[in-house]
C-alpha positions as CSV (number, residue, x, y, z in Angstrom):
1,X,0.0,0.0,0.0
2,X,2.5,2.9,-1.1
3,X,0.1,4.8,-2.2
4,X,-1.1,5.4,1.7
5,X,2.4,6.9,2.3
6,X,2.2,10.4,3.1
7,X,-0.3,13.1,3.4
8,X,-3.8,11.9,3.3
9,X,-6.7,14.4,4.0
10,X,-10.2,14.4,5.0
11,X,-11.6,16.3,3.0
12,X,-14.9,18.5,4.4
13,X,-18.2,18.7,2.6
14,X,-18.6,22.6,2.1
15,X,-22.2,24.4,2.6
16,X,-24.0,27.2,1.0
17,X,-25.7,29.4,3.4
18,X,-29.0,27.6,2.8
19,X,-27.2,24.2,4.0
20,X,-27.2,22.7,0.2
21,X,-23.8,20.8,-0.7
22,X,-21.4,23.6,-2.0
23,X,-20.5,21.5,-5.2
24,X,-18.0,24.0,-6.9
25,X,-16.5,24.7,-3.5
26,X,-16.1,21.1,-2.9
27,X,-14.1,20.7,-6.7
28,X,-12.5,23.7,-5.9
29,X,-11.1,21.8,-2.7
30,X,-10.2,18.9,-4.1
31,X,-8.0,21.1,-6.7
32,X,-6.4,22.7,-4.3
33,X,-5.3,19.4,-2.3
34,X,-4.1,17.6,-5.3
35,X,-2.1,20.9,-6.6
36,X,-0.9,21.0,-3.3
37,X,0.8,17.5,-3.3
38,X,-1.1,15.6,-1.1
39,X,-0.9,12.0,-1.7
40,X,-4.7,10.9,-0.9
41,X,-7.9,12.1,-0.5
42,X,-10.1,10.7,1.8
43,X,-14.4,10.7,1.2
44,X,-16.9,10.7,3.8
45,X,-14.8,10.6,7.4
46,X,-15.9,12.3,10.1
47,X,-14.5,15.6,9.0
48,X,-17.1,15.4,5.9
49,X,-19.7,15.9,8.5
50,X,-21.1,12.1,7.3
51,X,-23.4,12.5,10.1
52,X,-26.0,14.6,9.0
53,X,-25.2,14.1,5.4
54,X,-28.0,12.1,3.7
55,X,-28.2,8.8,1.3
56,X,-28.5,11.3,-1.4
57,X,-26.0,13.4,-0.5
58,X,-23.3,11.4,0.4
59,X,-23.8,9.5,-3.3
60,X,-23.5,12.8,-4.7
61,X,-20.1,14.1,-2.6
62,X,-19.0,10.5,-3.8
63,X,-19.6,11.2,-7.3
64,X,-18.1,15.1,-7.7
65,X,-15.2,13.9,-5.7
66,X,-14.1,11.0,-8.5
67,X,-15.2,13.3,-11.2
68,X,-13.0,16.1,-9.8
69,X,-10.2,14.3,-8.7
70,X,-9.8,12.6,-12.5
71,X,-7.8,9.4,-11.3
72,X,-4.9,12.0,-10.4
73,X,-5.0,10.6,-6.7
74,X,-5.5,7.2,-4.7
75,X,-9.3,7.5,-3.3
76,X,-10.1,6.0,0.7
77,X,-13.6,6.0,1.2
78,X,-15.0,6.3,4.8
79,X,-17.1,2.9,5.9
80,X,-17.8,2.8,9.1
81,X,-20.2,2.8,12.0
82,X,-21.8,1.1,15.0
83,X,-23.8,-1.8,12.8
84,X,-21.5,-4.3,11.7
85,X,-24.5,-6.0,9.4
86,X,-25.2,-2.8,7.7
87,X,-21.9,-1.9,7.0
88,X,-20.7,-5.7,5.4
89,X,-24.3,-5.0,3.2
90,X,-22.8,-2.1,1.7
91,X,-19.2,-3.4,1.3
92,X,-21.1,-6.4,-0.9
93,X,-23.6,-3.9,-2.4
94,X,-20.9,-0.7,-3.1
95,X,-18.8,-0.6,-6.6
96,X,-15.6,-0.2,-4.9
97,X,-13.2,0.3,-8.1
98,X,-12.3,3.6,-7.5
99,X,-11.2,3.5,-4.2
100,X,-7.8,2.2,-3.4
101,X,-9.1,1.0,0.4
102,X,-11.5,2.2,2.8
103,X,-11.3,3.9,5.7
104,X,-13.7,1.9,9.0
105,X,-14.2,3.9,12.3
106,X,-14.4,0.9,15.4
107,X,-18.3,1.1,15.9
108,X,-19.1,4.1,18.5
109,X,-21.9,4.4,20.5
110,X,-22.3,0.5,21.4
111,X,-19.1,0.4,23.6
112,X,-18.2,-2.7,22.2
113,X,-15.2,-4.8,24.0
114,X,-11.6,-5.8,22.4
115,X,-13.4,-8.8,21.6
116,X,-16.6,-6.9,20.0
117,X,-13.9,-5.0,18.3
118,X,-12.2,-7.8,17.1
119,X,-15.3,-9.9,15.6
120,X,-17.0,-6.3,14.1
121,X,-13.6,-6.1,12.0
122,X,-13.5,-9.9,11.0
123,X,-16.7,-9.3,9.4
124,X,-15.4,-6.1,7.6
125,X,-12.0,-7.5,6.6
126,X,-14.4,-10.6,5.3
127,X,-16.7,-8.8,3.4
128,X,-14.8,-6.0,1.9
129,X,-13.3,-5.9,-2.0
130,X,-10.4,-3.7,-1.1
131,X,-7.7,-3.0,1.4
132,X,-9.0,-1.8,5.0
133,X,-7.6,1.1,7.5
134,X,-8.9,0.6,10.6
135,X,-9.9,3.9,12.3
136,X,-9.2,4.4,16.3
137,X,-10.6,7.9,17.8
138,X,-11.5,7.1,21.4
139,X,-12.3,10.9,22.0
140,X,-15.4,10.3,19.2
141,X,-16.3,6.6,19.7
142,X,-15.9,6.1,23.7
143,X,-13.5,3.1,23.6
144,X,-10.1,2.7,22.9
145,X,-8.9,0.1,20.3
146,X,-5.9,-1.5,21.8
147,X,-2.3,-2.1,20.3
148,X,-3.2,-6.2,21.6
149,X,-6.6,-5.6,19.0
150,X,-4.9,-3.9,16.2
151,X,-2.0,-6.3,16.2
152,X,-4.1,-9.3,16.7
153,X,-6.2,-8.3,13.2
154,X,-3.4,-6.6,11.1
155,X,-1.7,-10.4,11.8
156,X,-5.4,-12.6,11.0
157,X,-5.9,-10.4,7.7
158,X,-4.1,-9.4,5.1
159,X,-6.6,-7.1,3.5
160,X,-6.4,-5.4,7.1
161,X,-3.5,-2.9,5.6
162,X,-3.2,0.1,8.0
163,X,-4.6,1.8,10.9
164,X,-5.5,5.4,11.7
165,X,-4.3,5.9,15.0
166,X,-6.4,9.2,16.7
167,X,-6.0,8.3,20.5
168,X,-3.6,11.0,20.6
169,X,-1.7,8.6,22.5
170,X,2.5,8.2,21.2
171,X,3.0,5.7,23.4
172,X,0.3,3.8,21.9
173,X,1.0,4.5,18.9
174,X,5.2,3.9,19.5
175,X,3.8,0.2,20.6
176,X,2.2,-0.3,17.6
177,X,5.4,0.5,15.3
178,X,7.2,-1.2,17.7
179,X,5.1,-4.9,17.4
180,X,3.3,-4.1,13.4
181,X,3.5,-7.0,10.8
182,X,6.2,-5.2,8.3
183,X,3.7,-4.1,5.5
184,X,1.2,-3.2,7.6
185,X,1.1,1.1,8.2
186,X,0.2,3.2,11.3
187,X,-0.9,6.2,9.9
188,X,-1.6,9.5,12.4
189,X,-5.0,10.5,13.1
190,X,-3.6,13.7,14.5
191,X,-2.7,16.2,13.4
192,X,0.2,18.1,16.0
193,X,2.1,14.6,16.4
194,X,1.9,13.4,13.2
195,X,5.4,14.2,12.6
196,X,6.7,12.8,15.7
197,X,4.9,9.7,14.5
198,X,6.4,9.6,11.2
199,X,9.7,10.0,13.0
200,X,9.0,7.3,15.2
201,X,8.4,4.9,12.0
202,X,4.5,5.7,11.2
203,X,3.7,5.9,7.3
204,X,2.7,9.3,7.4
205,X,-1.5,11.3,8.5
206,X,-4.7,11.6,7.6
207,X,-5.1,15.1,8.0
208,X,-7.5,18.0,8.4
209,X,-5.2,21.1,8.4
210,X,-3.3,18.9,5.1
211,X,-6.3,20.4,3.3
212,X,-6.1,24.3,4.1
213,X,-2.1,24.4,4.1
214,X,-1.7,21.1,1.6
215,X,2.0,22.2,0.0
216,X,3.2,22.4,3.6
217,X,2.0,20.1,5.5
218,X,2.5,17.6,3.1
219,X,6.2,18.6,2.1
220,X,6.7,18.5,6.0
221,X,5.6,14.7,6.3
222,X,7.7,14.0,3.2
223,X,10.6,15.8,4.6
224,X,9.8,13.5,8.1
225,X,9.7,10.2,6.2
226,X,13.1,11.4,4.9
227,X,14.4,11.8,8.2
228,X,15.5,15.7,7.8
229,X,13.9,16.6,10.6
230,X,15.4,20.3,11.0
231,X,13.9,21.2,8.7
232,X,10.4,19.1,9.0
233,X,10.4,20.8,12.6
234,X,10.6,24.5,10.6
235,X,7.3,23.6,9.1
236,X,5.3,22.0,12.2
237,X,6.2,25.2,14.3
238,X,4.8,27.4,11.3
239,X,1.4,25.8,11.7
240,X,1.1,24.2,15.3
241,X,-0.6,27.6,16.1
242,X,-3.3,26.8,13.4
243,X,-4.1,23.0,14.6
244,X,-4.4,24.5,17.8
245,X,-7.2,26.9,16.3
246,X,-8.9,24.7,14.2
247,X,-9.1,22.6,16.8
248,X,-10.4,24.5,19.3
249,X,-14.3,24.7,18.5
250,X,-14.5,21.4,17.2
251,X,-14.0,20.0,13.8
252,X,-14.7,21.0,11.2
253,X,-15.4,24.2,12.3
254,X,-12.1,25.5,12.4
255,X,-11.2,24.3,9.4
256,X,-14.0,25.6,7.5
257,X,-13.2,28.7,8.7
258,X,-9.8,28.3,7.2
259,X,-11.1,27.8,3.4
260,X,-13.3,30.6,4.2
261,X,-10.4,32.8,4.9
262,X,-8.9,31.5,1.9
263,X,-11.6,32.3,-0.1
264,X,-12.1,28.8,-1.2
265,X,-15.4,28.0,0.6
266,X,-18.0,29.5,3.2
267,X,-17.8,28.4,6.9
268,X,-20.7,27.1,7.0
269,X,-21.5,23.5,9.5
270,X,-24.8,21.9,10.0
271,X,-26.5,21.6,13.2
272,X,-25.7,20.7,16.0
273,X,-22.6,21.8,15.3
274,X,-21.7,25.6,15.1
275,X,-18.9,28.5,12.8
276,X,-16.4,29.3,15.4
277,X,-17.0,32.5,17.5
278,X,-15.8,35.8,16.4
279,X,-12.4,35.6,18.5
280,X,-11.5,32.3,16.7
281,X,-12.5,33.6,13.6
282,X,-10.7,37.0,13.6
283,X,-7.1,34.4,15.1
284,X,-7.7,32.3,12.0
285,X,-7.9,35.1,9.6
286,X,-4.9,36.6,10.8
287,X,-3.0,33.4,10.5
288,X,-4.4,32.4,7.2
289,X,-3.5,35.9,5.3
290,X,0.0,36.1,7.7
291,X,0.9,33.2,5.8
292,X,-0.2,34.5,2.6
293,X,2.0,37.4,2.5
């Protein structure tokens, strides 16, 4: 899975101010993430707000997305949630062939144990056409997928390829480098240690700020994976400020605000999440056009 190497981003499903998908913002995105040399984009994560996106709508995101992107970029489509039978239904249902592997959150909500964790993923590995990322973000889905877990299926199945690690955790994820099957990749669900992941011996992010400052961020993971990391270092205390921000009233608030002040896409996030307050916005502004100069 080379192709996983690198920057991926999550990429956000902009709104108009009536709440209607933003389609020429969302090519307009997508532009700017591939000229920006990101190595993958990623559909429908959590950042897309998936949530309160309908049937309809996420078919349609789907569809602009693969039109946009033109084959110029590996495609990970987000599969996930908290009923394993209805997710394997649409992994045998689903023309898969443009995606290079999808991306499965461990089911939220249900609480699940190691061992629920364990069996929910058998069935996905079982069922799916492509390559799988496992997805681990305890602060979103109220349990923690273990290194024992990950190990355990990234050793059972070989279409189990990666795993987005978002605990925020390095030790955890320093014990999965440490103990990973040698093709398998731990990837960085976060955003301020991806780099000291990649320098640890991670494969590189799945990012949010990849997508508003895409040439950097993405020349600072490459410039991690090839150990010079001086000068990777430069790059992460250029932008630390900015994950901080867009951070800081939820996601993807911040980072909506971000396009916005990069006149790419309105701010706009569907209920019940909210834009970030006029302090936030004003910081992120600053930063955005600071850089610009």
């Amino acid at each position: 899975m080379q192709s996983l190497i690198g920057t991926g981003v999550a990429l956000v499903t902009p709104f108009k101010e009536d709440f209607s998908i933003d389609m020429e913002a969302l090519r307009s995105i997508v532009d700017f993430s591939v000229d920006g040399g990101i190595e993958y984009l990623v559909i429908l994560g959590t950042t897309a707000e998936n949530a309160t996106l309908s049937q309809e709508e996420k078919e349609l995101v789907i569809k602009t997305i693969i039109e946009t992107n033109k084959g110029r970029l590996p495609l990970v489509l987000g599969v996930g949630g908290n009923d394993t039978m209805k997710i394997v239904e649409e992994l045998k249902t689903r023309d898969f062939s443009p995606f290079a592997a999808i991306l499965s959150v461990s089911p939220f909500y249900n609480k699940p144990t190691q061992e629920g964790i364990y069996q929910h993923f058998k069935m996905v590995a079982e069922a799916s056409p492509v390559p799988v990322i496992l997805y681990n973000v305890p602060g979103r889905t109220a349990s923690n997928m273990l290194p024992v877990t990950v190990l355990r299926l990234a050793n059972d199945f070989k279409n189990i390829v990666a795993i987005k690690e978002a605990a925020g955790d390095m030790v955890q994820a320093m014990k999965l480098i440490k103990s990973k099957p040698d093709n398998f990749l731990v990837i960085s669900g976060d955003d301020m240690i991806a780099l000291p992941m990649v320098l640890a011996g991670g494969s590189g992010v799945i990012s949010v700020i990849g997508q508003g400052f895409p040439k950097e961020f993405s020349e600072m993971i490459r410039l991690g994976l090839n150990r010079r990391v001086d000068d990777a270092y430069k790059i992460q205390y250029l932008l630390d400020e900015c994950i901080d921000m867009i951070f800081e009233q939820g996601n993807p608030a911040g980072i909506k605000q971000v396009f916005q002040s990069l006149g790419i896409a309105d701010s706009f996030v569907r209920l019940p999440l909210v834009k970030v307050d006029e302090s936030l916005r004003n910081r992120i502004d600053q930063f955005v056009k600071k850089q610009a100069k």
